[in-house]
N, C-alpha and C positions, 0 to 999 in steps of 0.2 A: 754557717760558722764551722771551722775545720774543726776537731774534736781529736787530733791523732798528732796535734804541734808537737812540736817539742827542739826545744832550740838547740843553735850549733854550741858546742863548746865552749866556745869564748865566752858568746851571752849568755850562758846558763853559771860560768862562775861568775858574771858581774851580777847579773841576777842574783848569785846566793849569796856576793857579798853585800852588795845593797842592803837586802836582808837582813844579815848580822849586823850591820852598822843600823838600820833603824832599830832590828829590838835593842840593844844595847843603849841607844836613845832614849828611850820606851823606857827602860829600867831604870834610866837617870830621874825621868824628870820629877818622880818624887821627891827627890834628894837634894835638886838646883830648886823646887820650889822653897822646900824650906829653908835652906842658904839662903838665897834670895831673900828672903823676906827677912831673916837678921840684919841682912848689909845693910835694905832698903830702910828698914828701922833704926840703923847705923846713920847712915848718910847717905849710903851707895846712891846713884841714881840708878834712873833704868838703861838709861841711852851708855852708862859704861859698862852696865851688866850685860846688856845687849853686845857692845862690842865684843867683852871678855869670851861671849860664850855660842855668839852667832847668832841667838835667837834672836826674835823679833822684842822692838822697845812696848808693843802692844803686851805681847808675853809679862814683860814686867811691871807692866804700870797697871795692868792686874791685878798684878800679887800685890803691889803697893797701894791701889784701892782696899784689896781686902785686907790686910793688915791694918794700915790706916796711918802708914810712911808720911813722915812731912814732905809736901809738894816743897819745891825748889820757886818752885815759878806759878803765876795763876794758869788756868787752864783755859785756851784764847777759842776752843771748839767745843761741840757738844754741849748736853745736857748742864754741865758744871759752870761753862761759860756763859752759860744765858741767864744762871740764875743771878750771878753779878750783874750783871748788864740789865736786870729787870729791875733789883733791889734799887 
């Protein structure tokens, strides 16, 4: 492995802006969880919270597990779905 890289100029500013733009990311996501989790206890779903903010709807329907957001709809996968399906 080379030990002495160091990139050309262009990649090194995409590099540093990549960079700023994930920590800045990074800093948000305290902020969008707790939002989130008012809308979702609001009404909000996940799949528009998702939309609104690019994250993943897995992202949200976390928060809205752990809060305890009313579902929209039964959950037709996973763990949640089999317990209907068993009852």
């Amino acid at each position: 492995m080379a030990t002495d890289y160091s990139p050309a100029d262009e990649a090194a500013r995409l590099y540093a802006r990549h960079k700023r733009h994930h920590d800045a990311l990074a800093d948000l996501k305290d902020p969008i969880r707790e939002q989130a989790a008012e809308d979702l206890k609001a009404g909000a779903t996940p799949a528009q919270l998702a939309k609104l903010t690019g994250l993943s709807d897995e992202f949200f329907r976390r928060i809205a597990r752990a809060v305890g957001a009313d579902r929209k709809r039964a959950p037709t996968v996973g763990r949640e779905a089999k317990k209907k399906t068993d009852a």
